[in-house]
N, C-alpha and C positions, 0 to 999 in steps of 0.2 A: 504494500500500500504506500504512496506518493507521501508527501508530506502537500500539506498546503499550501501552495506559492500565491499571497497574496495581492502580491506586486509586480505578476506578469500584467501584460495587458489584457491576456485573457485568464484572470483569476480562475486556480483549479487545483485539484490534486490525483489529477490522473496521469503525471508524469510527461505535460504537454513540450517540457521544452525536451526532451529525449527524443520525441519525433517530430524532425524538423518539416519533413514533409506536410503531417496535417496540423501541425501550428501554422505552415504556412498558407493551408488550402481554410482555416478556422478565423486567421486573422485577415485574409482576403472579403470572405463572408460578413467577418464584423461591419465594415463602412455600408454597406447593404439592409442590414438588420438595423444600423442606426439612423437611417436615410428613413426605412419603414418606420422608427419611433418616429420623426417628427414628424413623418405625416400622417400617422393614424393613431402614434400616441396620445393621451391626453392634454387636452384641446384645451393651449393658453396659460400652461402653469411649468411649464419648460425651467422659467428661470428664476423660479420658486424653490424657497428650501425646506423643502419635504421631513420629519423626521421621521425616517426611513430606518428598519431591520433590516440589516444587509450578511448575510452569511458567512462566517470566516470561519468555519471550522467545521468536523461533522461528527464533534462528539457531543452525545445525548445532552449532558450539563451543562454546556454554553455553547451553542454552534453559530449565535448572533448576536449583534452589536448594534446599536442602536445610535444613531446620530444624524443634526440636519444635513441633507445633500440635495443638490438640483440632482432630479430624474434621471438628465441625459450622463450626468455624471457615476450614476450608479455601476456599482461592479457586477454586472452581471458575468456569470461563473457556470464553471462546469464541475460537479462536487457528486461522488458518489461515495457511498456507506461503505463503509472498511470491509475490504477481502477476506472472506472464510477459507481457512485452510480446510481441503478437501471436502469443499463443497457436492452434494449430490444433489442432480434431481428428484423431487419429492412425488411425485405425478406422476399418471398416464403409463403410456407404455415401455418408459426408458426411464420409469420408479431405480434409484439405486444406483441408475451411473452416474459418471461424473457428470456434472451441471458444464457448458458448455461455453471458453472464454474467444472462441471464435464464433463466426457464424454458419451454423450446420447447414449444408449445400442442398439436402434436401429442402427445409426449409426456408431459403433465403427470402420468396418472394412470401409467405405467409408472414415471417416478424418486419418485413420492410413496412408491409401494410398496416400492421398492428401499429409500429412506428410512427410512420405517416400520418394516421390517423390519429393518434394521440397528441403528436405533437401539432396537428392543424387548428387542433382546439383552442389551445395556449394563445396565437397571436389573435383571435379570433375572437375571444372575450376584450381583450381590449381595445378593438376596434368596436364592439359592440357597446364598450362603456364609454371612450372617450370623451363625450360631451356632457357626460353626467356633473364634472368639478364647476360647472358655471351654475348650479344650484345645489350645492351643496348643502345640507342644513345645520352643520356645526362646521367647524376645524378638526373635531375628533373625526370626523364621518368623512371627513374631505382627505385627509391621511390614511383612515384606511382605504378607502378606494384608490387610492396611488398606491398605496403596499400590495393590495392587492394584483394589478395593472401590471408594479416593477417583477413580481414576484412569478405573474404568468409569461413576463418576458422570461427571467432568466430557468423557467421551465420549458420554453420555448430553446434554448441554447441547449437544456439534458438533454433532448431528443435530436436536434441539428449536431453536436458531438457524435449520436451513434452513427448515423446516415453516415456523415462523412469519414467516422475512423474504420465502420464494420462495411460499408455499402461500395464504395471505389465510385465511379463515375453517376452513378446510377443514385445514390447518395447523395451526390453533392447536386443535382439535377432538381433529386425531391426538395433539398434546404430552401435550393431558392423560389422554386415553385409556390414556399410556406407565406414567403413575402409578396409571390404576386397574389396570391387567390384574396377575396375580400367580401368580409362578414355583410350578406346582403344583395351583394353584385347580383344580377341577373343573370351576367354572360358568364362570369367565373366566380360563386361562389364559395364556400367554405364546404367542405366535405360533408358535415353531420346539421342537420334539421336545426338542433334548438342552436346554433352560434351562427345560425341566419335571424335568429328572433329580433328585432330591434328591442334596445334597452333605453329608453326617454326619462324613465322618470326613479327615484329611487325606491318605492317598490320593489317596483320590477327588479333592481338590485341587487336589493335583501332578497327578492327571493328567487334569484338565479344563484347569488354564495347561497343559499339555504340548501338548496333543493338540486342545481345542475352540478355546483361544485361538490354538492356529496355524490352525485353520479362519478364525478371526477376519483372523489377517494374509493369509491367500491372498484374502480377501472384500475387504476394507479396500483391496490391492493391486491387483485389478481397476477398482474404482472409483477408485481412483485415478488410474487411466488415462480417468475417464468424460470427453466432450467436454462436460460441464456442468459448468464449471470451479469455483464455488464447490463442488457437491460432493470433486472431484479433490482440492482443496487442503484441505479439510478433513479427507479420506481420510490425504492425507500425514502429516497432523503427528500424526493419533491412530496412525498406524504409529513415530511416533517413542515413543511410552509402549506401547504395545503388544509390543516387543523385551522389556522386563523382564516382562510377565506372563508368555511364554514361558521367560527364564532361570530365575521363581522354578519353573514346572513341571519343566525338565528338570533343572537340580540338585536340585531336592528328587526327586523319584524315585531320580535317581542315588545322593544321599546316602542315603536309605532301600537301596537295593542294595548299596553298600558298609557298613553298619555292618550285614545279615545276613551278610554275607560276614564280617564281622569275628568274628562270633558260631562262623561254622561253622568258621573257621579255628582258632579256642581250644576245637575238641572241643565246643561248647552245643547242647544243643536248643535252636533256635531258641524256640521258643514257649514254653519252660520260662525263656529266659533273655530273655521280652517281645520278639524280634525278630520281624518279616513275613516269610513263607518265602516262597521265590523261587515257588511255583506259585499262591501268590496273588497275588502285583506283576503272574505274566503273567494271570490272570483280570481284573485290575482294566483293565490295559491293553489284554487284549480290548474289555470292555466302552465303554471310551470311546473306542475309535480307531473301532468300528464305530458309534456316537451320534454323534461326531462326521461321520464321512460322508457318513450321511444328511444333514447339514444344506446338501450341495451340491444333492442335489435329482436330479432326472431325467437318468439319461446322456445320453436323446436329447430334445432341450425344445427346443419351440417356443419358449417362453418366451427361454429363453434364445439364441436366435438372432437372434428379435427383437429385443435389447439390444444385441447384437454389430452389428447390421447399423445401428442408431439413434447408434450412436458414445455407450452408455450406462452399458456394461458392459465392459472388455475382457478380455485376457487376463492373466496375472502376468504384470509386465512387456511388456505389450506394445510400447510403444516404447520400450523400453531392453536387450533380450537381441539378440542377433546374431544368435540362433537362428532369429528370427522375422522370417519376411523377405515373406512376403504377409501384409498389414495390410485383406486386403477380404474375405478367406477363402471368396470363395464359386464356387470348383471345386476346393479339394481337401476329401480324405476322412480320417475319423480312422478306425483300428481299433475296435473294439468286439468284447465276446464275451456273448452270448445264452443262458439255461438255454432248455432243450426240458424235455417232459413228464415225461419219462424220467430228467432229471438231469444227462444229456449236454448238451455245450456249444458253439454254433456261433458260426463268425467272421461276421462283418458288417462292411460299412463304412457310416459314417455322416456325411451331408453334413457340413464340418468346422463350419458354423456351428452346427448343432444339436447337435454333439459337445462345444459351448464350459463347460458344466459339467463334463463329464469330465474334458477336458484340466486345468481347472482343478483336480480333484479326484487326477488323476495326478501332477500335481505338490506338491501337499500330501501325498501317499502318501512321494514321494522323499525330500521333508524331513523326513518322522516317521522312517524310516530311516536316516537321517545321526543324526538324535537317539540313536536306538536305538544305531544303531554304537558311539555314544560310552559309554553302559550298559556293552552287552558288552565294551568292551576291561577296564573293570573286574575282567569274567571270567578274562577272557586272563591280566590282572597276577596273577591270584589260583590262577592254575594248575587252573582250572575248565573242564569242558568245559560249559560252558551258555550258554545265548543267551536272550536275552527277542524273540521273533520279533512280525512286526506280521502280524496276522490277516489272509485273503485278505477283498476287497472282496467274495465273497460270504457272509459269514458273519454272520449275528448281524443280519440287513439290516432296516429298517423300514420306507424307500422306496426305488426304483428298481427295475429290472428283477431285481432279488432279493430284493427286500421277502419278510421270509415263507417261504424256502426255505430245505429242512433240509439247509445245507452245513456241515462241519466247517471248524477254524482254517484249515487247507491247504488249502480248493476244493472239499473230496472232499465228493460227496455221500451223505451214509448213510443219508436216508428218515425220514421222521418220527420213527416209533418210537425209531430211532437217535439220532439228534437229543434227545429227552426221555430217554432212558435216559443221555446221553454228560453233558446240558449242563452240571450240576454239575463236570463234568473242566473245562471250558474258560469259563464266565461264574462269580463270586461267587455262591456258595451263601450262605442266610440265617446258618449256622454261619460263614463266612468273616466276613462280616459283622460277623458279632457277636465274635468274635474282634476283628476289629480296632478296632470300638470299643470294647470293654474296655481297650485299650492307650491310648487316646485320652483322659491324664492329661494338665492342665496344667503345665507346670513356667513360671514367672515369674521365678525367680531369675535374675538379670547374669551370663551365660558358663557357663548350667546348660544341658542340654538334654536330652530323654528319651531313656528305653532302646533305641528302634526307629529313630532315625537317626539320624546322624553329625553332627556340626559341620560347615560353611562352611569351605571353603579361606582364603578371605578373608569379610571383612568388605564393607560397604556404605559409599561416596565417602571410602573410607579409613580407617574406620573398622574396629576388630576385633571379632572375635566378642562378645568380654566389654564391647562395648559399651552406655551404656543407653539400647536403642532406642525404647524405652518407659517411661515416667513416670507411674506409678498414683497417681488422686490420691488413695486408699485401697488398702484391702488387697484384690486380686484374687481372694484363693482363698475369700473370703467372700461374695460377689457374689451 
């Protein structure tokens, strides 16, 4: 294992200045990938000093540091989890060999893809949020959303490291292909459905970290377990920065539900007194718990069996839960339930290998739940009979064996018609919308924040609310 070179130009500890070749094919790419921040980066705060996490190390106890920096200035880095000595694959059909530090010829074009794909996500959100920092509703809220942003760029560099050190020409083709595609394009969009969704308002946000970026860790934690160990280890450590894009979505939802609660408890119309009313927070969270599912893909996939069985993909957690205790998965069966013509719904069972994106997408349902939990005790405190519920996996579908089918929030199917006459009750309406971007003023002021959420329990690495987590090297609201 490298030690950590701080003070290349491309911060790293994968031994980058020993191969002079792809330092030199990595630093070529840099002025490219930095051309992409200022045009799609976040839009007018360039020459702002951010107080930004920035990664210098990958051990568990301190692997970051905390200080202001301009954006464009940030170290983004290539940083993978320290090398296991005789490492084996855990999974599939090649359980017990060694885990693989090149890349296996049979499967070269499967983990390219896997690759590819994961890493298109990274530049994709941030093009998706960039124009969010111009309504900001704190400094707290405006630094995460840049931690966030900096943090998917240099996730975006984990994945452009393997292309170009494991991939040869074919690699370096895919890196820059990452920076033409664009979140929304018509002609050359972004690979996966929900990093075409437009993001306007902060909402939407909170509940893309809520909800798309836990899709991110359940994806991130599979491969993690890949028997191509440079990907596995690079998978780990971006699960280490990855924890915080989910905390900034679940508290901020949360705090958005608690300060309408606060509104309706002092007798306000909510909407008279600038607050989100609880039947829009549950439309918004509709909409992204069911974009985000789609992005697991087919319940029953060849696809995905084929990875399980190559030791390339596994399960969460596959060698680490107790739960899981056959690691070759191929005689048992996973449940499944099927729409008929009708509406009506049949049981199946499905070999467990070709079940292996459901399983995966079962248990990202369980953790969006736990999430939720934590909302509605909110309710509880506040002597409310109300719940923010997580939509059934058939509602609102784009792929899978419900792609396209008119089922209500709870399962029920109510027929087209139904469906187009309801769907304003249960997805944002264009009035929702716009309702809530109207609300979507900046506030910039130290220990200010808008009318529609609440303040932070705490502060960030000890720091309080009325901290300045942000440093304008001008006036903001002029911009």
């Amino acid at each position: 294992m490298s030690s950590v070179d701080l003070d290349a130009r491309i911060p790293n500890n994968v031994g980058l200045a020993d191969d002079r070749k792809l330092q030199k094919a990595l630093e070529a790419w840099q002025p490219n990938f930095l051309d992409w921040w200022g045009d799609m980066g976040p839009e007018g705060f360039q020459q702002d000093q951010i107080y930004l996490r920035t990664a210098v190390s990958v051990d568990a106890g301190g692997w970051a540091q905390f200080e202001h920096v301009k954006m464009p200035d940030y170290r983004w880095g290539i940083f993978l989890t320290p090398n296991q000595e005789e490492k084996v694959i855990n999974f599939g059909d090649n359980i017990g060999d060694p885990a693989w530090d090149k890349v296996p010829g049979d499967w070269r074009t499967e983990l390219k893809r896997i690759i590819v794909t994961q890493g298109d996500t990274e530049p994709a959100s941030v093009e998706q949020q960039r124009m969010l920092g111009k309504s900001a509703p704190s400094l707290y809220d405006l630094r995460n959303l840049f931690q966030v942003n900096v943090e998917e760029g240099r996730h975006l560099w984990a994945m452009v490291y393997l292309l170009h050190k494991y991939f040869g020409r074919d690699g370096r083709e895919e890196a820059e292909d990452m920076l033409v595609r664009r979140s929304g394009n018509v002609d050359n969009p972004r690979i996966l459905g929900a990093f075409n969704e437009p993001i306007t308002d902060w909402l939407s946000f909170f509940c893309f970290t809520m909800f798309t970026d836990r899709d991110g860790k359940y994806q991130l934690a599979s491969l993690a377990e890949s028997g191509f160990d440079p990907l596995a280890r690079t998978c780990r450590f971006m699960l280490t920065e990855e924890a915080h894009h989910m905390f900034v979505g679940e508290t901020g939802v949360g705090r958005i539900i608690q300060r309408t609660l606060e509104l309706m408890q002092d007798n306000e119309d909510v909407r008279k007194a600038g607050g989100i009313p609880l039947d829009i927070i549950q439309k918004y969270v509709n909409r992204w718990v069911t974009v985000s599912m789609d992005l697991f893909g087919g319940e029953d996939s060849s696809n995905a069996a084929t990875y399980f069985a190559a030791g390339l993909k596994g399960r969460f957690r596959e060698a680490g839960d107790p739960n899981i205790t056959d690691h070759v998965a191929l005689e048992g069966i996973y449940p499944e339930t099927r729409p008929n013509e009708d509406g009506s719904i049949s049981k199946i069972e499905v070999p467990m290998r070709r079940a292996m994106n459901l399983i995966l997408r079962d248990a990202y349902r369980a953790d969006c739940e736990r999430g939720i939990r934590g909302w509605n005790r909110l309710f509880k405190k506040a002597g409310m009979n109300f719940k923010i519920t997580l939509p059934s996996d058939r509602f609102n579908r784009k792929q899978g064996v419900w792609a396209g089918l008119p089922y209500d929030p709870k399962g029920e199917w109510v027929g087209t018609p139904g469906f187009e006459a309801r769907k304003g009750d249960w997805l944002p309406t264009p009035e929702d919308e716009a309702y809530v971007a109207s609300l979507m003023k900046p506030v910039y002021e130290v220990g200010k924040i808008a009318s529609w959420i609440a303040p932070p329990k705490t502060g960030l690495n000890g720091q309080g609310f009325d901290f300045e987590y942000v440093k304008f090297a001008d006036d903001p609201y002029v911009r």
